[in-house]
N, C-alpha and C positions, 0 to 999 in steps of 0.2 A: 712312350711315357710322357710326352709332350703334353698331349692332350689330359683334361682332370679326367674326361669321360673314360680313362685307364684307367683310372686310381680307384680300387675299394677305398684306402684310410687316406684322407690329405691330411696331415697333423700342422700346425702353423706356429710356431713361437706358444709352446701349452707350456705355463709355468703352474706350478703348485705348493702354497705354500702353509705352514701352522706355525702356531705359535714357538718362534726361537727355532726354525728349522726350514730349511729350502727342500722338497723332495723333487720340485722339477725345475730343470733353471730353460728357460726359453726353447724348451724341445721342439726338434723339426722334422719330419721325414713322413713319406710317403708308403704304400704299399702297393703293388700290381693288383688289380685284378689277377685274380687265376694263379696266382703266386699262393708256395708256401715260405711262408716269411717267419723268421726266425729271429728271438725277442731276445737277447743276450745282454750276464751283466749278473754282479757277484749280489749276495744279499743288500738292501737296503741298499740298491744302485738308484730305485724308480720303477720298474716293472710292473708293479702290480697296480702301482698306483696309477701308470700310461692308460694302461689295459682296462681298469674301473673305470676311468674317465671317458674314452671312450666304446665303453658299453654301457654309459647314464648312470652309473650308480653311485658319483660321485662327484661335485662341480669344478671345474679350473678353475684355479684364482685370475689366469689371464691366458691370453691367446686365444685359437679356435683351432677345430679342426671338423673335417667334412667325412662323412659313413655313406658310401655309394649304396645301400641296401638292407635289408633285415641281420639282425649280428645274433649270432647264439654265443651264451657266454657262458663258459666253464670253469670256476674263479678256484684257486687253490683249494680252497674246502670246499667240495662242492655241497651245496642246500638239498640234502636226501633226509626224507625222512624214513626211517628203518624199521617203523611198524608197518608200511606199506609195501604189498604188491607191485612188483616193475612194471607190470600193466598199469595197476591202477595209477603206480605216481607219473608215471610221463602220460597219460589221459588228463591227472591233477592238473599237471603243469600245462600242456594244450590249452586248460579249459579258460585259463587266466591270458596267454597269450590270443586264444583265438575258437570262441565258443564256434564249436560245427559239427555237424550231426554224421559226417564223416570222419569223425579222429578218430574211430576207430582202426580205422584203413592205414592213417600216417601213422599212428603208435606200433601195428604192425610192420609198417616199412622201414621203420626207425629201427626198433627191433631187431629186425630182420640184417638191416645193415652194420647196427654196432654191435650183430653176434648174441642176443640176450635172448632171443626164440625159446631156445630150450630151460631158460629161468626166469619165466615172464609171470609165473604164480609165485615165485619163491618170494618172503620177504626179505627184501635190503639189507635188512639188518643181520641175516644169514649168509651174507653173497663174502666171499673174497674181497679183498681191497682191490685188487684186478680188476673183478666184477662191478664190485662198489664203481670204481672211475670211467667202466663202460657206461654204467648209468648215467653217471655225473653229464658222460660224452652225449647220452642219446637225449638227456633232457634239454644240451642248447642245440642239439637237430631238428625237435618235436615239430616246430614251428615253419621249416622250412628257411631257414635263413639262408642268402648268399654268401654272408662271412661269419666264420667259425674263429672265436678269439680262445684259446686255450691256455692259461696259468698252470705252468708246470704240471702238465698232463702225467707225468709220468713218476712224480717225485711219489717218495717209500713206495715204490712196488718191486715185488723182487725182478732177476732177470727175465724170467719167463712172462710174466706181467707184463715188463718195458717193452719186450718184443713184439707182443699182441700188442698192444697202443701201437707203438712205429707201422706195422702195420693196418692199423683199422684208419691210421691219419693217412695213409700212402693210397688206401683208397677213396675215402675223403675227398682227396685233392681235386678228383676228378670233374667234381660236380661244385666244390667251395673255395672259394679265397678260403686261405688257413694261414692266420698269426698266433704262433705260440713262445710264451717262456719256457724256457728252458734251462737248467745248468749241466746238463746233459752233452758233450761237445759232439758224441757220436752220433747223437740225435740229428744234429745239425747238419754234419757231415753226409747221412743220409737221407734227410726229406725235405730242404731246406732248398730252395732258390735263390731267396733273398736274405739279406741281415742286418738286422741293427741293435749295434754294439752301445750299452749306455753304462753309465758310470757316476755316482754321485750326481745324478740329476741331470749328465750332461750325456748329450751323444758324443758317442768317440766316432764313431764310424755306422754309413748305412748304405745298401746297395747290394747290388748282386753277388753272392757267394762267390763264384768264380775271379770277377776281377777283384776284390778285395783280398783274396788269397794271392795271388796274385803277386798287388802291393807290398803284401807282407814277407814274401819271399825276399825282398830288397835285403830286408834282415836278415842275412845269413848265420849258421852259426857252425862255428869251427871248433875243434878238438884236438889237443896236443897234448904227448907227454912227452917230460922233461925231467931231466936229473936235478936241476936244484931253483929252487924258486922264494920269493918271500913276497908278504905282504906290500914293499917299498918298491920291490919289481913290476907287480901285479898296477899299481898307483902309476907307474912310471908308464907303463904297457895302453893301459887306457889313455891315459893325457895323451902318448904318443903318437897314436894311429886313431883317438878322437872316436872311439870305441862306445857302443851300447852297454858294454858290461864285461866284463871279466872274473871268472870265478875260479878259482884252485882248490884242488881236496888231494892232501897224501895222502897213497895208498902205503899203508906198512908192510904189507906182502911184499909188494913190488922194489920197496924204497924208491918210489918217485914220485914226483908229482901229476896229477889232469888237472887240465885247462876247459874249460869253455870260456870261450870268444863267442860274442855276439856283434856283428856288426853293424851300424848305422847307414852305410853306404855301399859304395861301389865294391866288388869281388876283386878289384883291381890290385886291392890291397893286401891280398892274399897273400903273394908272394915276398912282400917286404915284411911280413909277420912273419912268416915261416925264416927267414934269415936274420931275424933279430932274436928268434927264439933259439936259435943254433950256434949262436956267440959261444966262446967257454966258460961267459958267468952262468950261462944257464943250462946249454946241454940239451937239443931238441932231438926224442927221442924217436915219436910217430907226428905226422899230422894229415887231417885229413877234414875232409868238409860234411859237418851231418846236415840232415834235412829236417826243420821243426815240424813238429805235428800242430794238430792245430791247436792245439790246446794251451800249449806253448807259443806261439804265434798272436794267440790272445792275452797271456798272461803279458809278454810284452808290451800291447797293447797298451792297457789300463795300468800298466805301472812307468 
């Protein structure tokens, strides 16, 4: 990854800015070739606005960034029109990308690949939202692009919908760089190589899914219950052991209290938690160490 001649996207310092509002502050990062890269980051983080900019359809105020190749772009609404034929509108869209007395061959290939063969007469405007977002998929394939940029490929489709997506991008991969948004963390979890985490305009985090999990694991988080607890303990607990967080909830069933502990550092510290929580003001009843999912791992994260 040394080389640019790896990189589909090089992004460089892209700021983006409107009137009384910052949406990108000096965004940096890179994308592999041959990577599916995973675009992550709560509403109004920047996402869609990255993702327009670099597929032309809207200018940076500053910075640059470099497109190693043709991009198909599948923007959260995707641009279908519903009076048409799935043949006839990915031929439409061909014709505007790349007049050739062969599209008929690529609209069948396309077709053929994102599954729509069998409703290739039907009009759009009859198809499934499932359907609908296979379109959406095959009209930034039509063209033959090396990178495929997808804006929440998957949002309102029911389960069985999300699952057909996850898989039609899992075969995708094979032939395209794929950078997609997402708020989907299972998405991630499954088709995902690479990631970058952004946040109010800012990158939190970018790089390979594995070691960035990884990182995250630093943060452990632990689980206690306890016979007697208060908010002044809780106060006390954190400052002490210089803590991520600390949270209690009584249970009235039980009459006692849980714990989450998150921690900032070292697992070292385990053991002098557990023995501070077993004093007689407070009465340590279980403890024991959970494993964040990812999901949690990100919420972290950004807050």
């Amino acid at each position: 990854m040394n080389k640019t001649s790896d990189l589909a996207v090089d992004i460089r310092n892209l700021s983006k800015t409107y009137p009384g509002r910052i949406a990108l502050n000096n965004v940096t990062f890179s994308v592999r070739k041959g990577s599916v890269h995973g675009f992550l980051g709560p509403n109004g983080a920047g996402k869609s606005t990255t993702l327009k900019i670099i597929s032309g359809l809207i200018p940076q105020s500053s910075g640059d960034y470099t497109v190693s190749g043709k991009v198909g772009f599948l923007p959260e609404h995707p641009p279908l029109y519903p009076n048409m034929t799935v043949k006839d509108y990915l031929k439409f869209v061909l014709d505007i990308y790349a007049p050739d007395k062969n599209a008929i061959s690529n609209v069948l290939e396309v077709m053929n690949k994102t599954g729509l063969s069998t409703v290739s007469e039907r009009l759009i405007g009859n198809l499934s939202k499932g359907y609908q977002q296979r379109v959406g998929i095959a009209q930034a394939l039509v063209h033959s692009p090396e990178i495929i940029i997808l804006d929440e490929p998957t949002v309102g489709l029911d389960p069985v919908a999300m699952a057909d997506i996850r898989e039609l991008i899992k075969k995708l991969k094979k032939d395209h760089t794929i950078i997609f948004s997402t708020h989907q963390l299972h998405d991630v979890e499954l088709l995902c190589s690479d990631i970058t985490l952004i946040n109010h305009g800012d990158i939190v985090v970018s790089g390979p899914l594995e070691q960035i999990l990884e990182s995250l694991k630093t943060k452990l988080a632990l689980s206690a219950k306890v016979e007697h607890f208060s908010e002044e303990e809780r106060v006390k607990l954190v400052k002490k052991f210089n803590l991520e967080s600390a949270e209690s909830q009584f249970d009235h069933e039980k009459k006692n209290y849980h714990l989450k502990i998150i921690l900032k550092g070292s697992a070292q510290i385990k053991k002098e938690i557990a023995q501070y929580l077993a004093t007689d003001g407070i009465g340590l009843l279980e403890f024991f160490e959970e494993k964040l999912d990812l999901e949690e791992l990100f919420v972290q994260m950004i807050h």
